[in-house]
C-alpha positions, 0 to 999 in steps of 0.5 A: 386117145379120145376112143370115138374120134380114133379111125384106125382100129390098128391104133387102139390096139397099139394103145391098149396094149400098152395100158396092159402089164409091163407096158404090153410086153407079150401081148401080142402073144397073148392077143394072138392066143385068145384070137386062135390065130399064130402071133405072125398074123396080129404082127403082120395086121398091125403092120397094115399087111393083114386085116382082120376079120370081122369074128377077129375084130370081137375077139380084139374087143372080148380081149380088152374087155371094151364096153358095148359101145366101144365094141360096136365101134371098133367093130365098124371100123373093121368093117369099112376097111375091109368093105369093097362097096362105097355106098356100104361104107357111106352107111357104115360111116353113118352108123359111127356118127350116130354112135359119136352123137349117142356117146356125147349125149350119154355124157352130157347127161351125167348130173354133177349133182346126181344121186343114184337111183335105188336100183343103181346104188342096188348094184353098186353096193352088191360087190366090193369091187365098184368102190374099189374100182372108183377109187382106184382110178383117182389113182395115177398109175392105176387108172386103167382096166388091167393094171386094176385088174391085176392089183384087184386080183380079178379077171379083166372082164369082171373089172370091164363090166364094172367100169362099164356100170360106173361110166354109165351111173356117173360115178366114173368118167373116161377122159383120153384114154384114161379113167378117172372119178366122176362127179355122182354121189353114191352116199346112203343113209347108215339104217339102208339095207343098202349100207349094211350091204357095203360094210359086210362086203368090205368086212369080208375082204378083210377077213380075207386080207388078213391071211396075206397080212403085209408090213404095212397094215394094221390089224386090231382085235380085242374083246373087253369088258368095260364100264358103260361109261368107258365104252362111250367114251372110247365110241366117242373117240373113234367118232373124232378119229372118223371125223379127223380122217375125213378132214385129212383125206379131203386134202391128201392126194391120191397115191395110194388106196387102202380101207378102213375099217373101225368096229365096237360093238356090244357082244 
């Protein structure tokens, strides 16, 4: 579904309800809770019966965690629905338009070379969830808002907020509906404030991961005392081994998304 070009508000609700858990399965109960209104009401709008109000419309748009500009527009076309005045609806109509030229403007402005600026790599690195985001949604059945939100273990809107940033820096792109990974490159330099940032974010998922340790993951810590020859030598295979990842990862498709994480340091 191309968001900007859907003119019945009915049919994004439709839609992303079923992106939700259990393909939207009690949510229009749910919907219906977060609105403050009885679950007859949603069902009857989304028959044609009913339509919302404008108050009900941002509830809609809160609930799905929609970005600004994607909120603005549902809430427009709430409003010429429900407008008795052509010439208002005419304004309205224009207003959807110059919102349609701002969305494929921002869009053509993504650079496939570009780099993030200091304040967006500042706020990209300040919470482990916006790597985790851009790489989740390379994957094929997690590539939407809840069914990250959930895998996550973090709230719709947390999640909404960050892909909002990663829309807007590039690092994400929304294609039909759907998220995927866009072209921009968030590489920093290992001596930036910025790097050192992302390993201790990482790091402490991992002391937190550790305590709901699964089958299938790898824990490994030994303190050891070594020659300085060994140390180099193990430093050295760890580099081939970092190495040979890359090389194996570049060809690997997307099906699952873990992080890895190798530390020998002096003590």
């Amino acid at each position: 579904m191309n968001f900007f070009f859907e003119e019945d508000y009915r049919e994004i609700i439709r839609h992303y309800t079923r992106l939700q858990p259990k393909k939207g399965r009690g949510q229009i109960s749910k919907l219906s809770h977060h609105l403050g209104v009885n679950s007859t009401l949603v069902s009857q709008v989304l028959s044609g019966t009913r339509k919302l109000t404008e108050d009900q419309a941002y509830g809609v748009t809160e609930y799905f965690s929609f970005g600004q500009n994607q909120s603005y527009y549902f809430i427009l076309l709430v409003q010429i629905e429900r407008s008795g005045s052509p010439k208002f609806r005419n304004v309205l109509y224009r207003q959807i338009e110059r919102l349609r030229l701002e969305v494929a403007e921002l869009k053509g402005r993504v650079d496939p070379a570009k780099k993030l600026s200091f304040e967006e790599q500042a706020v990209f690195y300040s919470h482990w969830a916006y790597s985790a985001v851009r790489n989740l949604v390379a994957i094929e059945d997690e590539n939407n808002i809840y069914k990250i939100s959930e895998r996550l273990g973090l709230s719709s809107s947390f999640v909404g907020t960050v892909v909002d940033q990663l829309l807007k820096y590039g690092l994400i792109v929304e294609e039909g509906g759907r998220l995927l990974k866009g072209p921009s490159s968030t590489y920093v330099p290992p001596e930036s404030p910025l790097s050192i940032r992302h390993h201790q974010n990482w790091r402490q998922l991992s002391a937190h991961k550790v305590t709901q340790r699964k089958k299938s993951d790898f824990y490994f810590t030994a303190p050891l005392t070594i020659s300085q020859l060994d140390r180099e030598r193990i430093r050295q295979k760890i580099i081939d081994l970092v190495d040979e990842t890359y090389k194996i990862v570049s060809e690997s498709p997307s099906e699952e998304f873990v992080c890895l994480n190798i530390d020998l340091f002096e003590v």
